[in-house]
C-alpha positions as protocol buffer text, in pm:
chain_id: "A"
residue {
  index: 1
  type: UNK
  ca { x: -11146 y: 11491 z: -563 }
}
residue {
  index: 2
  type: UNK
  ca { x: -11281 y: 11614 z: -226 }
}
residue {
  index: 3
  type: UNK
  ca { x: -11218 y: 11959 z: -157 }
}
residue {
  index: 4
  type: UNK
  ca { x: -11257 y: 12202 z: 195 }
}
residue {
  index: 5
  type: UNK
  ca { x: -11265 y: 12596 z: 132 }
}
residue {
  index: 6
  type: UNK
  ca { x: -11229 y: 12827 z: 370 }
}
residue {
  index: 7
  type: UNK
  ca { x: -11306 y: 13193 z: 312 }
}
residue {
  index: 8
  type: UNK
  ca { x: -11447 y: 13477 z: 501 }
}
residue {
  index: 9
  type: UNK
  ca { x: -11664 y: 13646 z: 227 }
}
residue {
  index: 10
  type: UNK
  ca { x: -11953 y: 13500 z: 160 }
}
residue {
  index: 11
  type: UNK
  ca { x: -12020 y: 13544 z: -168 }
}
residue {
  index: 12
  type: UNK
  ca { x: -11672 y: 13454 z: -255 }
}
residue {
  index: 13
  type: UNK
  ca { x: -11674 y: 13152 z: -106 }
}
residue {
  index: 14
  type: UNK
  ca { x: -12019 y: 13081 z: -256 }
}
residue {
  index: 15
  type: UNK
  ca { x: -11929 y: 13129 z: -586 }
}
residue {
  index: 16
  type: UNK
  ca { x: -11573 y: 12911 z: -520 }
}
residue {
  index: 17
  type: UNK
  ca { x: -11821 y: 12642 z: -415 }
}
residue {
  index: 18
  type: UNK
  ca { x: -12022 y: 12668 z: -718 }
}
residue {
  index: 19
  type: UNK
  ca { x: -11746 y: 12681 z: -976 }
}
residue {
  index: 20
  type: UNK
  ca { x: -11594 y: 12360 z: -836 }
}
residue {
  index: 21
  type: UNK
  ca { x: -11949 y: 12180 z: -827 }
}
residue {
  index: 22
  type: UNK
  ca { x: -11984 y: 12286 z: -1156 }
}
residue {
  index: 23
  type: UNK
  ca { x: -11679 y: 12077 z: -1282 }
}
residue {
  index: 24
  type: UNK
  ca { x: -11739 y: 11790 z: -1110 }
}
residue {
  index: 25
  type: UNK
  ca { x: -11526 y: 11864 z: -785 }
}
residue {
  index: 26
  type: UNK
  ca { x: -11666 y: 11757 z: -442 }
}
residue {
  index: 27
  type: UNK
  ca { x: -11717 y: 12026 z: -173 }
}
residue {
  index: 28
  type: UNK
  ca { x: -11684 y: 11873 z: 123 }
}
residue {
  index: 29
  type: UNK
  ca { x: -11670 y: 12192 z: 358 }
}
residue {
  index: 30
  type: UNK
  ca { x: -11722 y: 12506 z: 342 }
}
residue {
  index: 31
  type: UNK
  ca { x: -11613 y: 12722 z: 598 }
}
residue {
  index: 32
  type: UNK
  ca { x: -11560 y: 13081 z: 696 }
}
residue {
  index: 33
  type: UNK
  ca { x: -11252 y: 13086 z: 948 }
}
residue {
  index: 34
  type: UNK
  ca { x: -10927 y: 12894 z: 988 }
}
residue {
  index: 35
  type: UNK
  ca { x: -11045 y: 12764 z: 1336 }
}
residue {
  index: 36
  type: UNK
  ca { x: -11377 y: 12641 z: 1145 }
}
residue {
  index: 37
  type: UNK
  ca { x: -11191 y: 12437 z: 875 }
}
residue {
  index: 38
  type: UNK
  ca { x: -10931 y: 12281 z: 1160 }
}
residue {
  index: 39
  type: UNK
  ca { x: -11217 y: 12180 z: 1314 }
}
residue {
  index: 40
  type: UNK
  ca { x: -11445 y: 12018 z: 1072 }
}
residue {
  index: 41
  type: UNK
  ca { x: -11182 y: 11836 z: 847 }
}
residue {
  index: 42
  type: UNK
  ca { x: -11025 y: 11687 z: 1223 }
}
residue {
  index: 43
  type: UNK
  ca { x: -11213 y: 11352 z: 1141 }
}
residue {
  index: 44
  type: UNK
  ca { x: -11245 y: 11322 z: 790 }
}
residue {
  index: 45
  type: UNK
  ca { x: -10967 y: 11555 z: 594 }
}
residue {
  index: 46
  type: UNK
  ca { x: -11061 y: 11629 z: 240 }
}
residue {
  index: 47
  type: UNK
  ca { x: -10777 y: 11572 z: -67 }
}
residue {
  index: 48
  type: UNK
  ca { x: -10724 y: 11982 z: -51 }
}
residue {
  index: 49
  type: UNK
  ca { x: -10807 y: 12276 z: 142 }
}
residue {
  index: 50
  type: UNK
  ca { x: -10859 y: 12607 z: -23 }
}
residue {
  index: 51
  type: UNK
  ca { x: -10772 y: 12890 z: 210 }
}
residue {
  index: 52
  type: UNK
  ca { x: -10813 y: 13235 z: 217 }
}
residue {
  index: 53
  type: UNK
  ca { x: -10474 y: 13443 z: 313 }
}
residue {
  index: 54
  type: UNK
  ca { x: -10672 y: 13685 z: 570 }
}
residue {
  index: 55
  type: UNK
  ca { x: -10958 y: 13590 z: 767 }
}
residue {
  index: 56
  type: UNK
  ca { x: -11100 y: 13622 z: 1113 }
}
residue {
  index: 57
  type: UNK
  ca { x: -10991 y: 13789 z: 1358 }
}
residue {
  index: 58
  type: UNK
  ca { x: -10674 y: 13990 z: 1250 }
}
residue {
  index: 59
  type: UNK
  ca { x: -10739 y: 13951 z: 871 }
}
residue {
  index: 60
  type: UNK
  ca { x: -10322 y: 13913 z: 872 }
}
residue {
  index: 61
  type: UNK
  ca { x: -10175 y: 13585 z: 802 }
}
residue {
  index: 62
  type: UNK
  ca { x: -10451 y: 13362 z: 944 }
}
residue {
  index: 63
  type: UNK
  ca { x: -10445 y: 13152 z: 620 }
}
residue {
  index: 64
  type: UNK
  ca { x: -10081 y: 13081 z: 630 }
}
residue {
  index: 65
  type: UNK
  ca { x: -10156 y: 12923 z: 981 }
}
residue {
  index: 66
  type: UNK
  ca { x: -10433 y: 12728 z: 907 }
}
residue {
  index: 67
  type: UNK
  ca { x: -10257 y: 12581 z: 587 }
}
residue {
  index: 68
  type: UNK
  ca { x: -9901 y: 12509 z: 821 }
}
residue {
  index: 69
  type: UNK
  ca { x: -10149 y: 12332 z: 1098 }
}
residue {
  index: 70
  type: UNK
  ca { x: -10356 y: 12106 z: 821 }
}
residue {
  index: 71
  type: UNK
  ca { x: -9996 y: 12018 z: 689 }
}
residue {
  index: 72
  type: UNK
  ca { x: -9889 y: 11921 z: 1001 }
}
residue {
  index: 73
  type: UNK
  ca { x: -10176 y: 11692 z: 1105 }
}
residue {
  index: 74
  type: UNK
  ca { x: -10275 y: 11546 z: 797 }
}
residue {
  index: 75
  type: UNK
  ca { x: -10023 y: 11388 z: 611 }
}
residue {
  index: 76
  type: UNK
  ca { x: -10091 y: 11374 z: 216 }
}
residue {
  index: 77
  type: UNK
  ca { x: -10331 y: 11668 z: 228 }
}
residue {
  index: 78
  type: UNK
  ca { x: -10294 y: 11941 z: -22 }
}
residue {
  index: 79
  type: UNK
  ca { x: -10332 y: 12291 z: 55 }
}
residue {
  index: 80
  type: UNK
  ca { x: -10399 y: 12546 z: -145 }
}
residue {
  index: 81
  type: UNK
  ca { x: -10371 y: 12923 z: -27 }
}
residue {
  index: 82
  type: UNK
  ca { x: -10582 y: 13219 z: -194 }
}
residue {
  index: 83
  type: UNK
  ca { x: -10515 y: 13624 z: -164 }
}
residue {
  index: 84
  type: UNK
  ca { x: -10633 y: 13915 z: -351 }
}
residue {
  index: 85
  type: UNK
  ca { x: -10294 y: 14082 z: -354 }
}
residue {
  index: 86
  type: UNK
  ca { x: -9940 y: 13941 z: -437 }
}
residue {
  index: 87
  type: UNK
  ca { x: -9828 y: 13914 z: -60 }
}
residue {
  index: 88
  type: UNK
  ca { x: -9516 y: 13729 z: -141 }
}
residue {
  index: 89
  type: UNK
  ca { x: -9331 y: 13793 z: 207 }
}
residue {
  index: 90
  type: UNK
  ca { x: -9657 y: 13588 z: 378 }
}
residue {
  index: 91
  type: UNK
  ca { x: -9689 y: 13341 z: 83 }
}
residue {
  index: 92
  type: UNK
  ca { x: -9309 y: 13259 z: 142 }
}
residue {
  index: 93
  type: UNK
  ca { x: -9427 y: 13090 z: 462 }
}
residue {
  index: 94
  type: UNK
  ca { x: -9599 y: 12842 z: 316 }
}
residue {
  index: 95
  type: UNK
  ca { x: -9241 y: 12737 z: 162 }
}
residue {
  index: 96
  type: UNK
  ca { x: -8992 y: 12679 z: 447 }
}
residue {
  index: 97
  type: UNK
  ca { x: -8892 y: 12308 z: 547 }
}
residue {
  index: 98
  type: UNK
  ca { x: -8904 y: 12149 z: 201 }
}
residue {
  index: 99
  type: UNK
  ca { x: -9288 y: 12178 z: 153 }
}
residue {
  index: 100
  type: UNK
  ca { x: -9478 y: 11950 z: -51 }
}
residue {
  index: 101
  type: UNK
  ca { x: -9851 y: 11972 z: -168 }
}
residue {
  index: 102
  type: UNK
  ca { x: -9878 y: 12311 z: -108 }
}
residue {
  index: 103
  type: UNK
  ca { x: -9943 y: 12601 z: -333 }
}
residue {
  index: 104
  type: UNK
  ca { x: -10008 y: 12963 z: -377 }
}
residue {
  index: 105
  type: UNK
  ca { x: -10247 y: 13129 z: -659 }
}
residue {
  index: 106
  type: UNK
  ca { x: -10402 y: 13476 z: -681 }
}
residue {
  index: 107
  type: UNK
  ca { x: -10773 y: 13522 z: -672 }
}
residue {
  index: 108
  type: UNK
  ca { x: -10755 y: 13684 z: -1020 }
}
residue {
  index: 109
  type: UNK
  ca { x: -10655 y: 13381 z: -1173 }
}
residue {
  index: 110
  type: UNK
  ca { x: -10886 y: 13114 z: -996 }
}
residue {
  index: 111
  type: UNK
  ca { x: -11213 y: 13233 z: -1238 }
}
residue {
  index: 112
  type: UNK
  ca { x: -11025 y: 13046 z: -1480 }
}
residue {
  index: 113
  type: UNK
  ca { x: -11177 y: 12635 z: -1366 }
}
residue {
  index: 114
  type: UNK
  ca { x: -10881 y: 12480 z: -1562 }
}
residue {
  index: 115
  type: UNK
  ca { x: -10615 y: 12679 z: -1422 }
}
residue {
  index: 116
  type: UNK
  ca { x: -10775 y: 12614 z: -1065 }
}
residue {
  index: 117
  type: UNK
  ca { x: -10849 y: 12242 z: -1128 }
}
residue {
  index: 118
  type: UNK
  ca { x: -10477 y: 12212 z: -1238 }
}
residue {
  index: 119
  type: UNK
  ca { x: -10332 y: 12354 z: -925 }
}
residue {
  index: 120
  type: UNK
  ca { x: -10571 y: 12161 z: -694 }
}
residue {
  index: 121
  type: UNK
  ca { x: -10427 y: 11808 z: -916 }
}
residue {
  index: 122
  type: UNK
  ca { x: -10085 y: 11906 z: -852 }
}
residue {
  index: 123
  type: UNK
  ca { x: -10090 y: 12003 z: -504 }
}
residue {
  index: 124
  type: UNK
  ca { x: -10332 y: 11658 z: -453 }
}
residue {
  index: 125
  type: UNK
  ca { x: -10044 y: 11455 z: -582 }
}
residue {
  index: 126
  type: UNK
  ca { x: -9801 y: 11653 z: -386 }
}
residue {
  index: 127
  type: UNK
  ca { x: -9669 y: 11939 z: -623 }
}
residue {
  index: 128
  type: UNK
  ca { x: -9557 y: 12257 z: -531 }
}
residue {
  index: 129
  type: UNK
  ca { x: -9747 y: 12535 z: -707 }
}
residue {
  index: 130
  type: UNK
  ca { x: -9692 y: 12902 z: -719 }
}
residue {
  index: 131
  type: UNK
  ca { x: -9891 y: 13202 z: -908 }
}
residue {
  index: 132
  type: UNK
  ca { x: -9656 y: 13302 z: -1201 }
}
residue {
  index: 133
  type: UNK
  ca { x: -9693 y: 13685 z: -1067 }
}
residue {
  index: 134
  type: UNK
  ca { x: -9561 y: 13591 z: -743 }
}
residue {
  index: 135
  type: UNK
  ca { x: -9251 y: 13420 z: -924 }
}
residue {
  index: 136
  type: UNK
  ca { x: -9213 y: 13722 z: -1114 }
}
residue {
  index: 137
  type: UNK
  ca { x: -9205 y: 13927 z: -832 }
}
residue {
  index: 138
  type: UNK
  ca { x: -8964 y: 13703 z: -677 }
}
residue {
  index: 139
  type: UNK
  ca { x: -8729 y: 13730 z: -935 }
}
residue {
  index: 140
  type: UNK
  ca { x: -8747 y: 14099 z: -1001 }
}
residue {
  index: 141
  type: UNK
  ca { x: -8636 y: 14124 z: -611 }
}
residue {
  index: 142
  type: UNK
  ca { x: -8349 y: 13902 z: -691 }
}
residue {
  index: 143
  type: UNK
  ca { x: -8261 y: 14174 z: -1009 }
}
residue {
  index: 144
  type: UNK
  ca { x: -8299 y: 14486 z: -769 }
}
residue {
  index: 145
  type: UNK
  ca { x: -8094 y: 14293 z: -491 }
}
residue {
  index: 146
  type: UNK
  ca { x: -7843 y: 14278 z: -724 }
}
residue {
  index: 147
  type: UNK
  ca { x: -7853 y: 14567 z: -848 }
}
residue {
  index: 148
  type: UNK
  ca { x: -7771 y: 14720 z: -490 }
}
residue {
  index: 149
  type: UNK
  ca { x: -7517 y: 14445 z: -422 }
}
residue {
  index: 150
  type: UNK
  ca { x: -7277 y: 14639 z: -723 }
}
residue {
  index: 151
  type: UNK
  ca { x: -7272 y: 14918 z: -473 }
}
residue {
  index: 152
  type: UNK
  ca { x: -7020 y: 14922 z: -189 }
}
residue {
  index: 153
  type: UNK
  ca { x: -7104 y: 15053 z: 151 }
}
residue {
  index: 154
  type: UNK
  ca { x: -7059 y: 15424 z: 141 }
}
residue {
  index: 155
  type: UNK
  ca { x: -7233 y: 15448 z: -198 }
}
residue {
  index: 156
  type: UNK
  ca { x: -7535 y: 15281 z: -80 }
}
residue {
  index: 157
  type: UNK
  ca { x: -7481 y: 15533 z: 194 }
}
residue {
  index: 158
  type: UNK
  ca { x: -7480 y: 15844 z: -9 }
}
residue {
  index: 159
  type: UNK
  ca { x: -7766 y: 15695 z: -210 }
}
residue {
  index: 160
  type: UNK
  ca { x: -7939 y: 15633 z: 102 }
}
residue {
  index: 161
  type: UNK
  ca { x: -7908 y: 16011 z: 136 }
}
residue {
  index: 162
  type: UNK
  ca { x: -8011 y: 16060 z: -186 }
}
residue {
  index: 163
  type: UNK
  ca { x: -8353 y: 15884 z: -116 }
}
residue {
  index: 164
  type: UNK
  ca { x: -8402 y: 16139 z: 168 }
}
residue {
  index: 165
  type: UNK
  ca { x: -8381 y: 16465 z: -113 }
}
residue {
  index: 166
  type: UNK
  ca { x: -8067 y: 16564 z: 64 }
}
residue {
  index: 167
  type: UNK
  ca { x: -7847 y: 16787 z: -198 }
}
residue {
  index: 168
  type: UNK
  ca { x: -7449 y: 16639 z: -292 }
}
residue {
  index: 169
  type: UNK
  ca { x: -7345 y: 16936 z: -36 }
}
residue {
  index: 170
  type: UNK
  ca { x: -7576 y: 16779 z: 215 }
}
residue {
  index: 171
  type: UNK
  ca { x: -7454 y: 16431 z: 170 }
}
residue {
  index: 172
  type: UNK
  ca { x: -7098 y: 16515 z: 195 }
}
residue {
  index: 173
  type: UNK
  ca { x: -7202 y: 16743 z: 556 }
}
residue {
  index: 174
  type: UNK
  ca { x: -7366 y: 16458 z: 684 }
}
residue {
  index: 175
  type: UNK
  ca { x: -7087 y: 16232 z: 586 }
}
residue {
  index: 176
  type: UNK
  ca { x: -6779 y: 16468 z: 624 }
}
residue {
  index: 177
  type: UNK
  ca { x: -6658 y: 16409 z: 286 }
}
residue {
  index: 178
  type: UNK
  ca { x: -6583 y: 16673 z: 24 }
}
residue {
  index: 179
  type: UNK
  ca { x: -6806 y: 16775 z: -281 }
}
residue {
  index: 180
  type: UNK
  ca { x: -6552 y: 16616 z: -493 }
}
residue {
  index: 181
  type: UNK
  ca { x: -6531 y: 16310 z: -338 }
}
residue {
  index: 182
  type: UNK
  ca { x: -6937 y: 16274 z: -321 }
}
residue {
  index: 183
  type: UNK
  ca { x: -6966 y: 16372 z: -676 }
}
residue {
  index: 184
  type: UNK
  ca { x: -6766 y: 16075 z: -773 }
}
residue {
  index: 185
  type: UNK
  ca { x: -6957 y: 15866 z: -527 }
}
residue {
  index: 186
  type: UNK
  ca { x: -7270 y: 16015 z: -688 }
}
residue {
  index: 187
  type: UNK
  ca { x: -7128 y: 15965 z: -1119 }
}
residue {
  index: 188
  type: UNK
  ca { x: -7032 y: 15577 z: -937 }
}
residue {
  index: 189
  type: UNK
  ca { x: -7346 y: 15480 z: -852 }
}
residue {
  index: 190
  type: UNK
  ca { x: -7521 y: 15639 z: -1166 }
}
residue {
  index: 191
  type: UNK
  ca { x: -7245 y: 15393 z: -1370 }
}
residue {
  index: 192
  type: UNK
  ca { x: -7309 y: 15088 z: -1121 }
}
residue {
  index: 193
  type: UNK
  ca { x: -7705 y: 15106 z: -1179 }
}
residue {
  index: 194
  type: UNK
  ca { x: -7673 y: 15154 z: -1538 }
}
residue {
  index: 195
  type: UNK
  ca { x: -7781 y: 15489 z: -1546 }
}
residue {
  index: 196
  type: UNK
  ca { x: -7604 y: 15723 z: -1827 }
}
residue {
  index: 197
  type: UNK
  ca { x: -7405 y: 15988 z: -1678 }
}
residue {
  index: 198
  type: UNK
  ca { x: -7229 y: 16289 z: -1805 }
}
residue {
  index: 199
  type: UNK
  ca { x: -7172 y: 16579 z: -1613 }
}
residue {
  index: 200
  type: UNK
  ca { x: -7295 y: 16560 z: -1241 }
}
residue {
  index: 201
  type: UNK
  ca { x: -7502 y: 16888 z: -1250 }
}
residue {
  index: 202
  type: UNK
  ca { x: -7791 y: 17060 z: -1404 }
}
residue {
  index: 203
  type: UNK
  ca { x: -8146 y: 16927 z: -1475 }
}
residue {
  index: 204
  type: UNK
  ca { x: -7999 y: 16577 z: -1667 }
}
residue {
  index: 205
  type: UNK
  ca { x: -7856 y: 16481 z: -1298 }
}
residue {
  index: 206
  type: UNK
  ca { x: -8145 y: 16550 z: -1135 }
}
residue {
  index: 207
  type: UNK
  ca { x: -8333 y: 16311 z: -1362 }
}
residue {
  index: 208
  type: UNK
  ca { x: -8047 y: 16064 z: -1274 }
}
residue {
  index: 209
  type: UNK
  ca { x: -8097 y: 16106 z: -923 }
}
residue {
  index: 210
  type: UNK
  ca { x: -8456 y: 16057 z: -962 }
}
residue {
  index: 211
  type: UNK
  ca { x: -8397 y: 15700 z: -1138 }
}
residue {
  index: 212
  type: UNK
  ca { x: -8093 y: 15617 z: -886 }
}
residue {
  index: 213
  type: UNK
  ca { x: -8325 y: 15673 z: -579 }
}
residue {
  index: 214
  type: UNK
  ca { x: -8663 y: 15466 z: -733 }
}
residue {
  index: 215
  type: UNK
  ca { x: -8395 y: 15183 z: -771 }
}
residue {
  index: 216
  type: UNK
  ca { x: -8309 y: 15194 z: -402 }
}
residue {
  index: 217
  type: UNK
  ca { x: -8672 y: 15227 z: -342 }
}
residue {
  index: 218
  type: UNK
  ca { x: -8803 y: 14937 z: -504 }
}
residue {
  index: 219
  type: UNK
  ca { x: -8524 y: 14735 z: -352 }
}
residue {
  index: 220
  type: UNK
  ca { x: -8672 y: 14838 z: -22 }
}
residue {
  index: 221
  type: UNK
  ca { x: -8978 y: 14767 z: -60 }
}
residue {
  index: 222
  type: UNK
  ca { x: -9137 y: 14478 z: 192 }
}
residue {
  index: 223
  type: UNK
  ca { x: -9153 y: 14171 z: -7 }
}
């Protein structure tokens, strides 16, 4: 197996280079940008690239783009993308249009040669490969969206409101209903997320509030 890495630490990509020599695996380049590795696998493209998410010059999504162009131009290549951080919004991208050879791991879990050499086989014979952190990620999103979806459209309103610290009085100002009527909105949405309610009042529905507005939270996060 012939292998390019791209990376734009040093030592990482050093000691990438030496783990894979160490096990038998050909490094055939070694490069520090995106623009480097385009350019020196042009003639001769390796089995699979290695590339780093963020490199040179925005340190954004450089990695996604280098991976999409080496796809594009070199048909049976496997890529293989690399980040510190579970980025799943910019790892997504590698994913559109049917993909095939391409994969996704976090640098945590590449010290580990076997579970590296297995990805690099798969995506070589045209496997799709994803970090099992990232898919758990992925499906707690799906859990929170759904979640939300139980809500209808004024309650994710008043917990919207909620989110913000404003008081039941506040909410039902801001959304010209009465205290009654945003009370029951409020005991609703405690019963849609699964929260116990009693009584809406008093310290136990401020800790309900609390867990009602980190669900909406987490569900808003960028993914």
């Amino acid at each position: 197996m012939r292998v390019a890495v791209a990376e734009d630490s040093g030592i990482f990509r050093q000691a990438l280079v030496t783990l894979l020599t160490t096990v038998g695996i050909e490094v055939a380049v070694s490069a520090a940008s995106g623009e480097e590795l385009l350019a020196r696998v042009a003639g001769d493209p390796p089995d699979v690239a290695i590339v780093d998410l963020h490199m040179p010059p925005t340190h954004t999504n450089e990695g996604v783009v280098a991976a999409r162009r080496l796809l594009e131009r070199h048909a049976g290549l496997g890529v293989l993308v690399l980040s510190a951080y579970n980025e799943t919004p910019q790892a997504m991208e590698l994913f559109r249009d049917q993909p095939r050879g391409v994969g996704y791991l976090l640098k945590d879990h590449v010290t580990d040669v076997e579970n590296l050499r297995s990805a690099l086989e798969r995506v070589m014979r045209g496997e799709v490969v994803i970090d099992p952190d990232v898919v758990s990620r992925l499906v707690e999103a799906r859990h929170r969206e759904h979640e939300l979806a139980r809500l209808s459209e004024r309650e994710r309103g008043v917990l919207a409101l909620m989110a913000e610290g404003h008081s039941n009085a506040g909410i039902g100002r801001r959304l010209h209903l009465s205290a009654r009527t945003v009370e029951d909105h409020v005991r609703s949405i405690f019963t849609k997320l699964g929260i116990t309610s009693s009584a809406t009042g008093g310290p136990q529905d401020s800790n309900k509030r609390v867990l009602a507005v980190l669900t909406w939270l987490r569900a808003a996060e960028p993914r």
